[in-house]
PLY file of the C-alpha trace (Angstrom):
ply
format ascii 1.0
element vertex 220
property float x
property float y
property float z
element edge 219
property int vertex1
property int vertex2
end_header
5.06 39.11 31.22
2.59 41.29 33.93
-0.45 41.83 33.42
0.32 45.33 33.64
2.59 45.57 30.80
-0.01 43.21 28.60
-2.31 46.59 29.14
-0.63 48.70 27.04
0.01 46.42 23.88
-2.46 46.30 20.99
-4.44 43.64 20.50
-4.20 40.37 19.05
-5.66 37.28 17.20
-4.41 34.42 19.59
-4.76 30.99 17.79
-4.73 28.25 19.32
-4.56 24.14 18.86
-7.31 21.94 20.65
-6.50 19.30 23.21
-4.98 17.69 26.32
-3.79 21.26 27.44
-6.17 23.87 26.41
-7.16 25.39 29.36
-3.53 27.34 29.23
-5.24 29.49 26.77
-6.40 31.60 29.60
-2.66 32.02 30.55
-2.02 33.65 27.19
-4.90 35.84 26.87
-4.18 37.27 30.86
-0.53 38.37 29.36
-1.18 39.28 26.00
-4.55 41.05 24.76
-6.71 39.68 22.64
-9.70 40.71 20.63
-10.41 36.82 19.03
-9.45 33.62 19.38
-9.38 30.78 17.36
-9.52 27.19 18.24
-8.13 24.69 15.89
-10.12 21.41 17.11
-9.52 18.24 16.01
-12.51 15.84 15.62
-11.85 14.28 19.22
-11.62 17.75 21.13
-14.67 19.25 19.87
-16.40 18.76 23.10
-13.23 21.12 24.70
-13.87 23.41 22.03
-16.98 24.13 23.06
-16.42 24.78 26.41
-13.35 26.68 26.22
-15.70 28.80 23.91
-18.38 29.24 26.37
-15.82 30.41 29.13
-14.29 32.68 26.80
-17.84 34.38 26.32
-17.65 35.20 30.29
-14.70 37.40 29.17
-16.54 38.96 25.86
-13.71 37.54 23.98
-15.10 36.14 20.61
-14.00 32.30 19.91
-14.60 30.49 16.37
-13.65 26.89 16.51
-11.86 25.63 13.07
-12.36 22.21 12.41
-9.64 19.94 11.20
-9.42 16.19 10.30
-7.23 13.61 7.65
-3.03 14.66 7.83
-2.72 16.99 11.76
0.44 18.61 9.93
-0.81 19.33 6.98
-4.24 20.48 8.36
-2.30 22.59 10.59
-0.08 24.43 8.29
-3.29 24.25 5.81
-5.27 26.77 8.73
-2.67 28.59 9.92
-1.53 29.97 6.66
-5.56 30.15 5.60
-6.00 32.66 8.77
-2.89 34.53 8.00
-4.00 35.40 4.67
-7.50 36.11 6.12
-6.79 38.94 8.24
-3.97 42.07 8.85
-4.15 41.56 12.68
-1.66 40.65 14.27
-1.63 36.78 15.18
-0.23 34.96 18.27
-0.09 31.33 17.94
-0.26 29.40 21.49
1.21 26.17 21.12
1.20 24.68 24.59
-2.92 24.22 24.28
-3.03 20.93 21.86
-1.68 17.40 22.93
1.85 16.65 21.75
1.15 16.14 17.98
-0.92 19.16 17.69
2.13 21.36 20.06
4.82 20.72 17.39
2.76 21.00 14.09
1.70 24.10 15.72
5.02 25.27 16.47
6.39 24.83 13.14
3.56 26.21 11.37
4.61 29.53 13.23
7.64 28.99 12.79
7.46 29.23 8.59
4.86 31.64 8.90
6.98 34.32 10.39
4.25 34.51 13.52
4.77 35.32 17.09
3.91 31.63 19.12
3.96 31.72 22.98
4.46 28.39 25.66
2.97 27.88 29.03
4.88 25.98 31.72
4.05 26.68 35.17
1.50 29.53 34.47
3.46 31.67 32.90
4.18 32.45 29.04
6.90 32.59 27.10
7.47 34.11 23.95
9.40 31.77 21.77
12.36 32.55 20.03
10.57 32.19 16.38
12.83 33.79 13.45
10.21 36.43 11.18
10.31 35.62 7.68
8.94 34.03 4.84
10.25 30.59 3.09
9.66 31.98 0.24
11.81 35.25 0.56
14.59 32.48 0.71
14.42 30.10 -2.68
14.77 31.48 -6.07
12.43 30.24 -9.32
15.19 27.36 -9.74
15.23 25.93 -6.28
11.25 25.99 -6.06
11.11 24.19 -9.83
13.53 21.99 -8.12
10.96 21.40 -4.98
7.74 20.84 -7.68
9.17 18.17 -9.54
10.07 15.75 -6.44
6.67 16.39 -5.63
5.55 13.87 -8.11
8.64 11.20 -6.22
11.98 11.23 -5.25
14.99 11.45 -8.23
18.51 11.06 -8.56
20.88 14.16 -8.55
21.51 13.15 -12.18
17.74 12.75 -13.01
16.95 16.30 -11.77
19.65 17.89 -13.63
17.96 16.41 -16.68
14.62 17.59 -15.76
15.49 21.00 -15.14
18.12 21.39 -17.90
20.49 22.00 -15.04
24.29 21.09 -14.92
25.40 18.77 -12.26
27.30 21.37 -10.47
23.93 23.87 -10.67
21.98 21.36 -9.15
24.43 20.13 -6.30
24.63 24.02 -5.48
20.74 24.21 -4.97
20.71 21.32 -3.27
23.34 21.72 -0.78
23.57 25.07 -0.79
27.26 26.96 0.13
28.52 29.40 2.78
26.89 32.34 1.15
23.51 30.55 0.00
21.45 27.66 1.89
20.44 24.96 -0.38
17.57 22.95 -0.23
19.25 20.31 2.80
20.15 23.01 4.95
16.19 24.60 4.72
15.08 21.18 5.80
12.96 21.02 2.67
14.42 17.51 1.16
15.87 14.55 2.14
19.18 12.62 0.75
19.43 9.01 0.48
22.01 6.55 -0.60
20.75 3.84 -3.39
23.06 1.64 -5.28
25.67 4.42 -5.32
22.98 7.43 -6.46
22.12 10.01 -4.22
18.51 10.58 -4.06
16.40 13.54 -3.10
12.89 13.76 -1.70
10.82 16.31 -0.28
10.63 16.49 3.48
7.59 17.10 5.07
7.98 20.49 5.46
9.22 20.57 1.43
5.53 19.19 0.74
3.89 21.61 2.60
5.64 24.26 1.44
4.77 22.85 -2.83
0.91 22.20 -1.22
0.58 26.18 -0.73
0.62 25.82 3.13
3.11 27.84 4.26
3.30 31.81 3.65
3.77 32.36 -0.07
4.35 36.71 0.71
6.63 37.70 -1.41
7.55 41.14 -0.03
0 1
1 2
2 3
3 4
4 5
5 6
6 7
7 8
8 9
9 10
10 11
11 12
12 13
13 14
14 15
15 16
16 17
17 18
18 19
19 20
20 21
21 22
22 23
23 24
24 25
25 26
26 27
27 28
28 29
29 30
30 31
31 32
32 33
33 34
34 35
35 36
36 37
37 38
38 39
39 40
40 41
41 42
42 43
43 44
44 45
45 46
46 47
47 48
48 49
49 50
50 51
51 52
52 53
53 54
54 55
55 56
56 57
57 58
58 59
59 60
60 61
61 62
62 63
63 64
64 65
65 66
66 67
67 68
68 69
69 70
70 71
71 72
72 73
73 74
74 75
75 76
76 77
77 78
78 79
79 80
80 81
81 82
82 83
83 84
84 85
85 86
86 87
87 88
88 89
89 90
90 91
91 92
92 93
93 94
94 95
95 96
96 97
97 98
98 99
99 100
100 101
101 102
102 103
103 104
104 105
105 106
106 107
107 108
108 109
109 110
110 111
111 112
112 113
113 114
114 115
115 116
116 117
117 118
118 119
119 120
120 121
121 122
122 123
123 124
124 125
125 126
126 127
127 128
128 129
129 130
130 131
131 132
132 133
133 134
134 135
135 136
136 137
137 138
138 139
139 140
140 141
141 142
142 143
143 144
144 145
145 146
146 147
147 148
148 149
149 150
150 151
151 152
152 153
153 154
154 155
155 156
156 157
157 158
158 159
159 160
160 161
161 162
162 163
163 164
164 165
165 166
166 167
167 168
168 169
169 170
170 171
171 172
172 173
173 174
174 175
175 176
176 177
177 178
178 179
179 180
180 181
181 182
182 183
183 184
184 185
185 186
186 187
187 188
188 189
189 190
190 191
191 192
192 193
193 194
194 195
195 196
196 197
197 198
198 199
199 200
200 201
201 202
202 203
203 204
204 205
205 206
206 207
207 208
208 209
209 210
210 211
211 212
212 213
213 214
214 215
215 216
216 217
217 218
218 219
């Protein structure tokens, strides 16, 4: 994208993870405007923060440096989805800024948020190809009753029908979904497993995050 064309769009809310490659985040703010960023910063990049946020000044571009620490994937999805519900702007995420861990959890939390994310590789961006829409817009009250109970563990196909006062066949349709509806396998929000002849179903990560509240929970 020129710097011509980045002129005449509106302004954005570029967020951005903290680490091994954050100076790219002038990259992203030369080809798309932006009124604000904000710097998720792990514990050992704070010192980056800092000075990214000092350059930034030289550009009157306001920087606010979130703080994360514990689980970088939950924390992650935790923020993103905490500054989505914080503001109507509209929010670029730049995921080429953080180190490799930091990249992907990034990436995915834009990715379930319905949010525009951008990648820098040889000093230019690139919008990624990330799908609008909310997780949420996709399950019904069954499938997410389904998703709160393995919170608590994994269970057998035949334990969650008993839980949920489904019948087998119910079940094995919100699990694995058909040709007209994706189940819960095909959303990559559980797991299958093989024991003793029993299939088993767990959340994935993504399937925990999702229960925890960190991922978009719009409903429109």
């Amino acid at each position: 994208m020129t710097v011509g064309l980045a002129k005449d769009m509106k302004k954005a809310i570029m967020v951005a993870p903290v680490g091994d490659n954050v100076q790219t985040i002038f990259v992203g703010i030369r080809d798309y405007p932006t009124e604000q960023v904000v710097l998720i910063t792990p514990k050992k990049y704070e010192r980056e923060a800092l000075q990214v946020q000092k350059e930034l000044e030289k550009f009157k571009i306001p920087a606010r440096i979130v703080n994360i620490a514990g689980n970088i994937w939950e924390e992650m999805f935790k923020k993103i989805a905490e500054i989505k519900m914080q503001t109507n702007a509209e929010l670029i995420v730049n995921t080429s800024t953080g180190d490799r861990v930091t990249q992907c959890a990034a990436t995915s939390a834009a990715f379930v948020n319905g949010l525009k994310a951008i990648s820098i590789s040889d000093n230019q961006s690139m919008l990624l190809p990330v799908l609008k829409f909310s997780y949420y817009k996709l399950l019904t009250d069954k499938k997410i009753a389904i998703l709160k109970l393995l919170f608590n563990g994994e269970l057998s196909l035949s334990e969650l029908a008993k839980k949920t006062r489904m019948s087998p066949p119910l079940i094995n349709y919100h699990v694995y979904g058909n040709l007209k509806s994706e189940g819960l396998v095909m959303l990559g929000l559980v797991d299958l497993m093989e024991k003793e002849g029993k299939v088993f179903v767990e959340l994935s990560l993504l399937g925990k995050l999702l229960v925890k509240g960190y991922v978009d929970q719009a409903k429109e």
